[in-house]
C-alpha positions in Angstrom: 23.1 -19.9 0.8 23.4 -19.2 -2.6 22.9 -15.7 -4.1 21.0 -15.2 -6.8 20.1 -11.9 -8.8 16.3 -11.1 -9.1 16.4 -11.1 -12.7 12.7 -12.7 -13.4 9.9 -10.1 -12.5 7.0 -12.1 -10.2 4.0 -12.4 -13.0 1.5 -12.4 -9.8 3.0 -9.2 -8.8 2.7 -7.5 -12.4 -1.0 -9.2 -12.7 -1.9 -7.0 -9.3 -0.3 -3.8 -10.3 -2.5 -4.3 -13.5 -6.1 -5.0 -11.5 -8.1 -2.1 -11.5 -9.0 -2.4 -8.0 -5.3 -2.1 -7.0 -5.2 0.7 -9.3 -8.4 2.8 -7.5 -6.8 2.3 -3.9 -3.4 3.6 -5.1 -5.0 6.5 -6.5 -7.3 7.0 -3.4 -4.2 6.6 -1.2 -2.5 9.5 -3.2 -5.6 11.9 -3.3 -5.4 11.2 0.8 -2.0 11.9 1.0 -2.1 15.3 -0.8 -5.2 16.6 0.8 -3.8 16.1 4.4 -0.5 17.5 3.3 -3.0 20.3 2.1 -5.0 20.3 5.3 -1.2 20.3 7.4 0.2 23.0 5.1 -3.5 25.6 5.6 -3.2 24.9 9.5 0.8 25.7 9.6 -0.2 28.6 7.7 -3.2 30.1 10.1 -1.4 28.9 12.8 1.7 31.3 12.2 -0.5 33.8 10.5 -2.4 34.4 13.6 0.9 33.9 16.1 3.2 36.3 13.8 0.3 39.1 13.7 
């Protein structure tokens, strides 16, 4: 088993980060991730709003 550093970058793995289509889903995937962590932070907040009252 011989070890050998990861120097060279996989070109098919640049290519994808660079196809537009790759580029919408990671955007999507962020946009979904910070309205639920919206959505989770407005229901912690009713929730203990209406519990501490």
């Amino acid at each position: 088993m011989s070890e050998q550093p990861e120097k060279t970058h996989n070109p098919l793995l640049e290519d994808e980060r660079k196809n537009p289509v790759y580029r919408m889903g990671q955007a999507i995937a962020g946009f979904m991730l910070a309205v639920w962590a919206g959505v989770l932070a407005l229901v912690f907040f009713l929730v203990f709003r209406f519990w501490l009252s």
